[in-house]
Residue, then its C-alpha position, 0 to 999 in steps of 0.5 A: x500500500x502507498x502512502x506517506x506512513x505505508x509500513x508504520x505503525x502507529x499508536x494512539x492513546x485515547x483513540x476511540x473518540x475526538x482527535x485521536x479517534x480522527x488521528x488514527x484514521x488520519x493515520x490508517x488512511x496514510x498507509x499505517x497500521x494503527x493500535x488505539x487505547x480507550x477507557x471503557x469505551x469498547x463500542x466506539x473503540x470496536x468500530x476504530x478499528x473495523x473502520x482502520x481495516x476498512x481502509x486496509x490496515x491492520x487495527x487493534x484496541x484495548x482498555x487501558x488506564x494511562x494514569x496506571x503505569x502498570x496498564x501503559x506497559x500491558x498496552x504496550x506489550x499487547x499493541x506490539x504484539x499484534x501489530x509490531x513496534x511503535x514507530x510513531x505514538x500519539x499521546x492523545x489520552x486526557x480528562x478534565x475536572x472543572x471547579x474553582x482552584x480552592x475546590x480542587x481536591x488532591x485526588x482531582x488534581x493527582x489524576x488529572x496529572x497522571x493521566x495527562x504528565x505521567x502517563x505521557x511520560x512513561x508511555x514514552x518511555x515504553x516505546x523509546x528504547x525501541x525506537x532508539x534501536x531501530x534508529x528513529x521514530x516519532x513521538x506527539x504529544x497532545x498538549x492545549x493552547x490553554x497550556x499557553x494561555x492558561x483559563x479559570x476553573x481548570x487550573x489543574x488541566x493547564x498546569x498538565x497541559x504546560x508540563x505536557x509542552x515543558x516535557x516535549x521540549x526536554x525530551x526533544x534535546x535528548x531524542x532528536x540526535x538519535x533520530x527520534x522527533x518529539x513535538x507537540x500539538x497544543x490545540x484551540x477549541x475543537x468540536x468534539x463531545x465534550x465541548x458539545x456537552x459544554x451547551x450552546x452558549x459556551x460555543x457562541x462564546x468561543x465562537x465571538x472571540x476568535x477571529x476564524x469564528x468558528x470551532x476547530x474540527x478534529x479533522x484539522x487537528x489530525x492534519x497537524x498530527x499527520x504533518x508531524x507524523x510524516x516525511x514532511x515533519x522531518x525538521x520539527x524538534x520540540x515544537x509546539x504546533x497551535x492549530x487554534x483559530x486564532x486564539x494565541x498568535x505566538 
């Protein structure tokens, strides 16, 4: 099969709905086979992969917690498994809880940390001896421009979200000249679920602001991913791409 990714593999965490669900579609329809994580969504991850084959590849899915380190490891064990080693993951896997900053509880800010900071880490660190040995690979890591601007009431997801850019560029300097690319997307408001369940009033909010007046598609964010994934993102190291309409211009 001929395409940009044609004989990669890619894995993506928190790949049955949203952008990573459209990532790993973006990715399948470029020629590479693609393993997806979920938590407790079997259906939506189900029909990933029956439409990752529909396009020719191999797919694969499972549950797994990425705040549970002992769960990014069986994840990974299982995804080489059946399709073969990472050649380009996606940390798309995240939550969000929303409350005042002295409403936080410290079990609501450790899980956000751990599934948005440590687990991206140590999935990292899962598939990067591999790629060091196979002599590159490369590594995305879904960050938000609320990790640039930051925004009241999910003072513990932009805190996440800036140490999910700081991380990119500190692996960066150690990947990048053993030919592994680390970048990182950070995007604007896209239209997924979870900014629908937001209500009609948040979006005419959003929308108002921004000079593109309108939300972004997860489709647009897939193609961030896809450019960095591919030939064409062979110059970028620790970057951090904003595809955002325009609500940080930096």
């Amino acid at each position: 099969m001929s395409g940009p990714l044609a004989g990669k593999i890619a894995w993506v965490t928190g790949g049955s709905r949203g952008i990573g669900r459209a990532c790993a579609l973006a990715f399948a329809e470029a020629g590479a086979d693609v393993a997806i994580c979920h938590l407790g969504d079997e259906e939506q991850a189900r029909g990933l992969v029956q439409a990752v084959t529909a396009r020719g590849r191999r797919g694969f899915q499972m549950e797994a917690d990425m705040g549970r380190t002992a769960a990014i490891r069986a994840f990974a064990a299982a995804a080489e498994a059946a399709l073969g080693p990472c050649d380009i993951l996606l940390n798309n896997a995240g939550l969000n809880i929303r409350a005042p900053f002295e409403a936080v509880s410290e079990e609501g800010f450790d899980r956000v940390m751990e599934v948005h900071l440590k687990g991206m880490f140590f999935m990292a660190q899962a598939v990067y001896p591999g790629m060091v040995a196979r002599g590159g690979g490369r590594i995305i890591n879904i960050a938000s421009q609320l990790g640039l601007k930051g925004a009241p009431g999910i003072v513990p997801y932009c805190a996440a979200k800036a140490g999910v850019i700081g991380f990119t560029r500190a692996l960066a300097h150690e990947a990048g000249p053993k030919g592994v690319l680390v970048n990182a997307i950070a995007p604007g408001p896209i239209e997924t679920d979870l900014t629908r369940a937001r209500g009609p009033e948040w979006r005419a909010e959003i929308e108002a602001r921004l000079p593109l007046g309108r939300l972004g598609r997860v489709e647009e964010v897939a193609a961030t991913a896809l450019l960095l994934a591919g030939p064409g993102g062979s110059y970028y190291c620790g970057a951090t791409l904003s595809p955002n309409g325009g609500d940080i211009m930096h």
